[in-house]
C-alpha positions in Angstrom: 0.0 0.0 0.0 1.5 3.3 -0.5 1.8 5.7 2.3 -1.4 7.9 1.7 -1.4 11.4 3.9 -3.5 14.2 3.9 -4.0 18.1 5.1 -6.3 20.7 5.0 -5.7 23.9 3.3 -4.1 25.8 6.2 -2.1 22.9 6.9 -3.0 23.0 10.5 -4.3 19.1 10.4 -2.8 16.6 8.7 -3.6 12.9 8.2 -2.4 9.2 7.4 -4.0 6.5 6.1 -2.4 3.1 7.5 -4.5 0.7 5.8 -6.1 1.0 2.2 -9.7 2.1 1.5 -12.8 -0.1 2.5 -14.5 2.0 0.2 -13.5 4.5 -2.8 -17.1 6.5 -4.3 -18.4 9.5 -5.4 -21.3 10.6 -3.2 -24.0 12.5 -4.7 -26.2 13.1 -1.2 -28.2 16.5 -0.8 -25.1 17.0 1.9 -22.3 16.5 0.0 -23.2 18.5 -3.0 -23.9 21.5 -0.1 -20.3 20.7 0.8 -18.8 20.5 -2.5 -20.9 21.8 -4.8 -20.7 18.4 -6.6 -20.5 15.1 -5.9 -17.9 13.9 -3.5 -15.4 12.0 -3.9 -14.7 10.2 -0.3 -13.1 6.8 1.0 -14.3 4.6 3.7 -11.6 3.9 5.9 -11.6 1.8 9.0 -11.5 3.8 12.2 -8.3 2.5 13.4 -6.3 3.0 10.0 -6.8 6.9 10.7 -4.5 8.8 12.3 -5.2 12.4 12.6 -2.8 15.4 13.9 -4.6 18.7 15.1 -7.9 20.0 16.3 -10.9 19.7 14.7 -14.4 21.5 14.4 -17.7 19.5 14.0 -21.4 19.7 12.9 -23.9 17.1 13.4 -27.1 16.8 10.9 -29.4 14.2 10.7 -29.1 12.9 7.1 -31.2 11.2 4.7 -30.0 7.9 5.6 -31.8 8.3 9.6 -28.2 8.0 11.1 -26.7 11.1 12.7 -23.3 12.4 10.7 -20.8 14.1 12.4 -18.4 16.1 9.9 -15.2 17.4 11.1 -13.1 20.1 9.6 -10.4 22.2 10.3 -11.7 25.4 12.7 -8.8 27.9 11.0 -9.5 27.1 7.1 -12.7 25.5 7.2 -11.6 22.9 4.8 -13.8 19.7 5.3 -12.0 16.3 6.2 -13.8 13.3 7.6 -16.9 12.3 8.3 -18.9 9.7 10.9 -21.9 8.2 11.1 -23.8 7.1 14.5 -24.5 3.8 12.7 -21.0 3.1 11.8 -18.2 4.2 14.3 -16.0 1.9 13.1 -16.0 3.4 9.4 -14.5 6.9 9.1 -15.6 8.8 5.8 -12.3 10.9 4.6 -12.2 13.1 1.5 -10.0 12.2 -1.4 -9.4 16.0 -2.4 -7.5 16.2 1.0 -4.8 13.6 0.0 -1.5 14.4 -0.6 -1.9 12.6 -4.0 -5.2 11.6 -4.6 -4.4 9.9 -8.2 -3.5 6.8 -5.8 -6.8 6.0 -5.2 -10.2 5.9 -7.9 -13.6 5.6 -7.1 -15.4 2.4 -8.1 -19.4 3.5 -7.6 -21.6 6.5 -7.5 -23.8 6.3 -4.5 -27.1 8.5 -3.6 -27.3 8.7 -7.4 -30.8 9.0 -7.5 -30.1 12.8 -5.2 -27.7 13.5 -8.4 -28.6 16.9 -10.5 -29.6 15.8 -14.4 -26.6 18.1 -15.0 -24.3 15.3 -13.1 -21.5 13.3 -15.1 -22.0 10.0 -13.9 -19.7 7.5 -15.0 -20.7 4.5 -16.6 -18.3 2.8 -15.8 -19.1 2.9 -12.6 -21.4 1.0 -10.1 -24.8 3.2 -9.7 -26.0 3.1 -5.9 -29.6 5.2 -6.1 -29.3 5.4 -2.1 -27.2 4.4 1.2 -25.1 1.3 -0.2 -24.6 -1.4 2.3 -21.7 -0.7 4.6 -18.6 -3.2 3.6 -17.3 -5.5 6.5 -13.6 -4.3 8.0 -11.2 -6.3 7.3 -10.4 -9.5 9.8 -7.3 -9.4 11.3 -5.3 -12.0 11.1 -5.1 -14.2 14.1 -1.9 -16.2 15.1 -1.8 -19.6 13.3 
């Protein structure tokens, strides 16, 4: 895996990822196009793969899905970073403009799809999630043998 690290704009909080992506997509949620004005592109990472240097703000909404998400960003720039949902704490969502080099990663599905503007370039090439896709298991860690 290569080393994949992160900041905000400021530079005030940095990242590393330690294990590779769960999850690579584009979301096309009400909330992320607020945040981006677009579709996101985000990776699902598991909680303990994160490492993350600096403070953080948050905000808390109640999102489409039911499930309270928590997004964190950087109080000094205001550049958006990760994301959690009440349902999942052992998933963090982190977004792939915030990487270092965010070529080393590409997005396999488009998820809330059906929230996409008819304006939206949607890949064909990738798999089309109308809603909340079903969360992927963490990897097991291996036991001794």
């Amino acid at each position: 895996m290569p080393e994949r690290t992160g900041k905000c704009l400021c530079g005030a909080v940095t990242f590393k990822l330690a294990t590779e992506p769960l999850a690579t997509r584009i979301c096309w949620c009400r909330d992320c196009q607020h945040l981006s004005a677009n579709g996101l592109a985000n990776l699902l990472v598991a909680t303990e793969g994160l490492t993350i240097s600096g403070s953080l703000s948050e905000h808390t909404k109640k999102s489409d899905s039911g499930n309270d998400v928590t997004r964190q960003f950087c109080p000094t720039c205001g550049t958006h970073l990760f994301a959690k949902s009440s349902a999942r704490p052992q998933f963090r969502v982190v977004r792939v403009g915030n990487l270092d080099d965010p070529s080393t990663v590409k997005p396999s599905v488009n998820i809330w799809a059906s929230s996409a503007p008819a304006w939206a370039c949607l890949d064909p090439v990738l798999e089309r999630v109308e809603r909340q896709p079903t969360p992927p298991k963490p990897p097991v860690a291996a036991g001794p043998a």
